[in-house]
C-alpha positions in Angstrom: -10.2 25.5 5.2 -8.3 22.4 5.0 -6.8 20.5 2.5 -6.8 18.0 -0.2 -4.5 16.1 -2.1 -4.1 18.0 -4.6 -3.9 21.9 -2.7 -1.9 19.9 0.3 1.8 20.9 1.2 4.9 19.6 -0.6 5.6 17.6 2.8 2.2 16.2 3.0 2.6 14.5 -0.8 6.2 13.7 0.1 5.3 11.7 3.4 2.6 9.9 1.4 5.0 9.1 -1.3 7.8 8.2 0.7 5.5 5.6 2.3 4.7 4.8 -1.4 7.6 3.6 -1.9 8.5 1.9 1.3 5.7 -0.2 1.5 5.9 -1.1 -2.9 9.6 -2.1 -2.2 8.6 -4.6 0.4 5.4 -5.8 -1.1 6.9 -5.9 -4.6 5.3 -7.7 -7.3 2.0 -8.6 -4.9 0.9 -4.5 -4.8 -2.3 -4.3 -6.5 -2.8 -0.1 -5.8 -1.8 2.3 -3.0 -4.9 4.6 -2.0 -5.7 7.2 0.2 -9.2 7.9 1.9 -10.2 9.9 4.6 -9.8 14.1 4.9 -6.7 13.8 2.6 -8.7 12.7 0.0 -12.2 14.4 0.8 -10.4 17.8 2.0 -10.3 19.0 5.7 -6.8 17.8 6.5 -5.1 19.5 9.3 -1.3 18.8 8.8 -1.2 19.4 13.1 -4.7 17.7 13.9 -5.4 14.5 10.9 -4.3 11.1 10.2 -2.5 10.3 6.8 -5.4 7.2 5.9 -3.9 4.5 3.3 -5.6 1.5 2.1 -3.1 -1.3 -0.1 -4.6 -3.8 -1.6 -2.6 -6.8 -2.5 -3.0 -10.0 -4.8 -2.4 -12.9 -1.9 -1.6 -12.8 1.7 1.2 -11.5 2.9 3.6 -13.3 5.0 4.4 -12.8 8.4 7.7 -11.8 7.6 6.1 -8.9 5.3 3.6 -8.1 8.4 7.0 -7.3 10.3 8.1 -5.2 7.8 5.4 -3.3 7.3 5.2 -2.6 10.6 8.8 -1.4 11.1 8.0 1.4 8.1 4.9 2.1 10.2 7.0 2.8 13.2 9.5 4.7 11.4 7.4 6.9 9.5 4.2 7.6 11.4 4.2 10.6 13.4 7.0 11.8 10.9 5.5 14.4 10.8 2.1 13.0 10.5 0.1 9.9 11.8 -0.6 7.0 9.8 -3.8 4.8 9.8 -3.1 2.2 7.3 -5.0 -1.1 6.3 -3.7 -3.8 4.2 -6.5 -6.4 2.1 -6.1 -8.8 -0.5 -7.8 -8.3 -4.1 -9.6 -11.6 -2.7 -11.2 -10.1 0.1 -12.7 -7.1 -1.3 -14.0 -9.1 -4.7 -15.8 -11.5 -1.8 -16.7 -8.1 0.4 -18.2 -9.4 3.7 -19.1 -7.0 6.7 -17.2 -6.9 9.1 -14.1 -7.0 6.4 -11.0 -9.7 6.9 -7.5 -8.1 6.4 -4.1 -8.7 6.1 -2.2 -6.0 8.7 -3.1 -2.6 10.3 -1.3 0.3 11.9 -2.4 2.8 13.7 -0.6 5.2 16.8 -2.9 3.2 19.0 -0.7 0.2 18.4 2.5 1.5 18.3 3.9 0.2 21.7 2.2 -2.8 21.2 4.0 -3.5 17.8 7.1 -1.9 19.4 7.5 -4.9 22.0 6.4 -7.3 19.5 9.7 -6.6 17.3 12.0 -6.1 20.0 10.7 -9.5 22.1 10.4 -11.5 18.7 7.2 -12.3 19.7 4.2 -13.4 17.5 1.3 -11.9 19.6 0.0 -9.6 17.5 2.0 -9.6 14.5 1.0 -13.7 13.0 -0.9 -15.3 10.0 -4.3 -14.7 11.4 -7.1 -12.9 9.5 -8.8 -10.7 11.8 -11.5 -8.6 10.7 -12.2 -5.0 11.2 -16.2 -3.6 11.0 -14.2 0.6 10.4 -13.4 -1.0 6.7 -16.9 -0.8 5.5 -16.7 3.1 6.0 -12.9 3.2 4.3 -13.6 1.0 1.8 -16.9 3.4 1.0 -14.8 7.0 1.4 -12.0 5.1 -1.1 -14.5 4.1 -3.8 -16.4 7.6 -3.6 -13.8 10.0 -3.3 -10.8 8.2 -2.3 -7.1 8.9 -4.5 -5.3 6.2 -6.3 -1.7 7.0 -5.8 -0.4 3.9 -7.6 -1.9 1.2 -9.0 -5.4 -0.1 -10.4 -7.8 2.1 -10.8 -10.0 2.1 -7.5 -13.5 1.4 -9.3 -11.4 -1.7 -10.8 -10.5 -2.4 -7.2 -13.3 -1.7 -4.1 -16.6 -3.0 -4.7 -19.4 -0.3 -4.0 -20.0 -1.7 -0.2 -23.9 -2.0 0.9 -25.3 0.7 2.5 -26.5 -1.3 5.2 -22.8 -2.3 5.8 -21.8 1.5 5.7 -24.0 2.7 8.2 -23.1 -0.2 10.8 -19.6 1.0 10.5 -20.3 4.7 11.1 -22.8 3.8 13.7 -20.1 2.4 16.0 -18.1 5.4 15.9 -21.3 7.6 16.3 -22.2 5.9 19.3 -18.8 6.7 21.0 -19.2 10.1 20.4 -22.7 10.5 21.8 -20.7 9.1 25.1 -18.0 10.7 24.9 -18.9 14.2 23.7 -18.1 16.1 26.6 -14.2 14.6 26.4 -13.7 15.2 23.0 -16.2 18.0 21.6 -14.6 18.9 18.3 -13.7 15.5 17.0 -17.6 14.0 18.2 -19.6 17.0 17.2 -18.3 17.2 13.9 -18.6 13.4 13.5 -22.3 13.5 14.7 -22.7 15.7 11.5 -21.3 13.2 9.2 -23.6 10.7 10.3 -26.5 13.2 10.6 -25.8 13.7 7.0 -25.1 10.6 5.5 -28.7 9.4 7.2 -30.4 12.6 5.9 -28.8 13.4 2.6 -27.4 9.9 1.4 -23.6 12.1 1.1 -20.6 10.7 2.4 -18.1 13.8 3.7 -15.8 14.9 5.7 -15.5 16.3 9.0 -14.9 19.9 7.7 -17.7 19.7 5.4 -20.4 18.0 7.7 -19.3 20.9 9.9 -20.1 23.7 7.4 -23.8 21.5 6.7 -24.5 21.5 9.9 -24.3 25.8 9.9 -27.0 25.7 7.2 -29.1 22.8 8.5 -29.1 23.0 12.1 -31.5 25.3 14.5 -30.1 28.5 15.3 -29.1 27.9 19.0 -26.7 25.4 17.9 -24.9 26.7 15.3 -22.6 28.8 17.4 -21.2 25.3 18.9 -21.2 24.0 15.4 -19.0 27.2 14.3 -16.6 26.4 17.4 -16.2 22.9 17.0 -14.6 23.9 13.0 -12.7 26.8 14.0 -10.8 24.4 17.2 -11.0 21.7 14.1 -8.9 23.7 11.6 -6.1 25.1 13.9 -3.9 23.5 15.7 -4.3 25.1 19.5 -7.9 24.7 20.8 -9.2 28.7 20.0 -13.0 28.1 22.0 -13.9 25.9 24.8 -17.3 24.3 25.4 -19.7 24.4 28.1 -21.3 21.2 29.0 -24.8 22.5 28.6 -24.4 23.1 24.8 -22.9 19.9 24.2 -26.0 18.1 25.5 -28.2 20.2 24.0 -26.8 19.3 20.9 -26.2 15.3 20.9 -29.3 15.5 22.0 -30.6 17.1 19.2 -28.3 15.1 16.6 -29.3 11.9 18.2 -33.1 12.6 17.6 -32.7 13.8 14.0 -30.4 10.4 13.7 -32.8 7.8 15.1 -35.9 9.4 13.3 -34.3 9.3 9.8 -32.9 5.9 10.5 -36.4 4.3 11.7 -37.5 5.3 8.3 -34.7 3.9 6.3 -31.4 5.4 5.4 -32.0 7.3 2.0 
């Protein structure tokens, strides 16, 4: 079993509070809230295997100035101990929610050398005033408003509108289609996200990996669940404890793909 924020380690809380407060000292005055999504918030984190997810909302744009800031707290304090994914919007663009979303800045470990160069050069490549826009915030912005933590700040049904459904499932789609590619390279991480899309097309519920994992063990036929069982166990340890075979991982994308594309021919429920 994983964790949540409120049965997580000391360190866990600590981390995210220490960013807390980084990021509130730099944004000052222009913070509307702090919030955490993702497995933190639904359960299922895996201090050696998830990302710490974060959304902050502010009042106005942020600087470019701020932007290098942020991203020097980002580079300090993800991957110590834990990765960050964080996303920063303005009050404006989530009261005026379009899909894909606009945002101020993001971090993730798959720009860290990127944003590395950037502050060393002094260069303005990928760290300037423009607004980009990101189709992965429908899905954040939907986990924050359902089940998502308020660490400081407004009150998150004051803050996230209820994003369409429609908007929802293109967001998770994208992902989902990686997975069905990429299954054989990354089993646990693609199986169990299959499931969460499986699900939310089924059942209408938004959850986590660890969760879509133990639905799929009830739901699933019987052939598969065994996969399903070893694609949880690898998810909530930190060494890889069963390997796949390639045959069961195309028998069951397979599967998950069918069940997907009938359900979402007749309308996501």
């Amino acid at each position: 079993m994983g964790f949540n924020w409120q049965t997580c380690p000391m360190n866990v809380k600590e981390f995210v509070l220490y960013l807390n407060e980084k990021i509130g000292d730099i944004l000052q005055g222009n913070l509307v809230g702090f919030y955490v999504h993702g497995s933190l918030a639904m359960g299922g984190f895996n201090p050696y295997r998830s990302d710490t997810d974060i959304l902050v909302v502010t009042e106005v744009s942020i600087s470019v100035d701020v932007k290098r800031q942020l991203t020097e707290v980002c580079l300090v304090g993800s991957n110590n101990p834990f990765p960050v994914e964080v996303s920063v919007l303005t009050k404006h663009q989530l009261d005026n929610w379009q899909h894909p979303s606009p945002f101020e800045f993001h971090y993730s470990e798959f720009w860290r050398e990127r944003y590395e160069q950037e502050l060393a050069n002094g260069t303005n490549n990928y760290i300037n005033e423009h607004v980009h826009t990101d189709p992965d915030l429908a899905a954040h912005v939907t986990i924050t408003f359902h089940r998502g933590i308020c660490i400081e700040g407004k009150p998150i049904h004051d803050v996230f509108p209820n994003v369409p459904r429609e908007d929802y499932v293109s967001s998770i789609i994208g992902d989902y289609e990686d997975c069905l590619e990429n299954v054989e390279q990354d089993p646990v991480y693609c199986i169990l996200n299959m499931l969460r899309v499986f699900m939310y097309v089924k059942d209408g519920i938004i959850s986590s990996k660890e969760e879509a994992g133990r639905w799929g063990m009830t739901i699933l036929p019987e052939g598969l669940i065994p996969t399903v069982e070893k694609a949880a166990a690898n998810y909530a340890n930190d060494t890889e404890m069963y390997s796949f075979n390639r045959e069961e991982l195309i028998i069951i994308r397979d599967y998950i793909k069918d069940c997907v594309t009938q359900y979402r021919k007749g309308g996501v429920k």
